[in-house]
N, C-alpha and C positions, 0 to 999 in steps of 0.2 A: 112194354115200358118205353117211354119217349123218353128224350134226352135230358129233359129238364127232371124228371124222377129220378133219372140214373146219378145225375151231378149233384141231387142233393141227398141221397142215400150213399155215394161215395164220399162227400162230405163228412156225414154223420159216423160214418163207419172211420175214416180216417182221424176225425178231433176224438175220440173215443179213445183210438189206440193210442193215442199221444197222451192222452192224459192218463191211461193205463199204467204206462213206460215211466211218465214221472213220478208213481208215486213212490220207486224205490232210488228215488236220487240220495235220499237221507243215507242209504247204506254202503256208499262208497266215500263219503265223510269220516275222516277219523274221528275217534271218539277217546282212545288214548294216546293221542301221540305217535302213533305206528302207519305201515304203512299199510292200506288197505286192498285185498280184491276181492271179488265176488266171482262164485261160481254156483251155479243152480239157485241163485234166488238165498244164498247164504253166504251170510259178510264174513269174513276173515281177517281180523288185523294183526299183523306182527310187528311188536314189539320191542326190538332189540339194541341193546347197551353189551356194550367188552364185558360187564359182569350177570346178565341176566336176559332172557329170553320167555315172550311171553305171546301167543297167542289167544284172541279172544274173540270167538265163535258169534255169531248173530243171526237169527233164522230171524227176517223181518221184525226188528227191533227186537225179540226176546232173545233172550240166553237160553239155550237147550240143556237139559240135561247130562253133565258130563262127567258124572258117574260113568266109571269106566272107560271112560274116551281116554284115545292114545294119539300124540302124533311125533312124527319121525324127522326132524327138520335136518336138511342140509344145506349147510352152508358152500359156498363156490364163492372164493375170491381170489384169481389168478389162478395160479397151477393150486394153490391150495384148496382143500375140503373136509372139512368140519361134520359131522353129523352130533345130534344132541335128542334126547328121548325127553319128549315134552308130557309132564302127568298134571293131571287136574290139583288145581290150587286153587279153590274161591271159584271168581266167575270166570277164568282162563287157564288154559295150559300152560308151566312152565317150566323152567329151568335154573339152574344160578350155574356159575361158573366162570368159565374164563375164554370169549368167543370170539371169533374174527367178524365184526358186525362193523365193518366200514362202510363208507357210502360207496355205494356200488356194486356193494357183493349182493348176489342173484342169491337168492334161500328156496326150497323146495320143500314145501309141507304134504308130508303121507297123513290125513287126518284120519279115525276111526269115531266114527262120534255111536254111540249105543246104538246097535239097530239100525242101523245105514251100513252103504259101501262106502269101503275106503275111497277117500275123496282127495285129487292132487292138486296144490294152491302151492301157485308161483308168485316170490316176491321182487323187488330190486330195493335193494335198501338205499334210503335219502342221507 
């Protein structure tokens, strides 16, 4: 393989992965107001207000089935820690009550979603 082969099959091989990579830029966009992360290729947004708590799951734009799906959300702001047991509502996980959901506070989601492993999704709230 001569050089000029090499630099256009490295080419091709590299515009490829780049366009691969972007087409899940849509899934670190909020979609409700929350803030977002991704972990394995699935969007995670949380949701949270001092009265209400809501996570909403995204496998590449669809909603998985979350039947049965549980998650364990803890809250961390300053010395304090909150923990809150999130159950399926509609198209997300949540909660109501009465939460320390300042800007700042760091949240940690145990999610269980049907048929997977428990999956750990770090937030920092805006």
């Amino acid at each position: 393989m001569n050089i000029k082969q090499f630099l256009s099959v490295s080419a091709l091989a590299l515009g490829t992965t780049a366009f691969a990579a972007g087409s899940h830029g849509d899934e670190a966009k909020p979609r409700h107001g929350g803030v977002v992360t991704v972990v394995k290729d699935v969007s995670y947004e949380l949701v949270a207000s001092k009265q209400s708590m809501s996570l909403h799951v995204s496998d590449h734009g669809k909603v998985p089935d979350l039947n049965g799906a549980t998650a364990k959300l803890t809250l961390l702001s300053g010395t304090s820690k909150q923990e809150v047991d999130l159950h399926p509502n509609g198209s997300a996980l949540a909660a109501t009550g009465t939460f320390a959901a300042d800007a700042g506070t760091k949240a940690v989601a145990q999610v269980t979603l049907k048929g997977k492993p428990v999956q750990s999704v770090r937030f920092t709230l805006k």
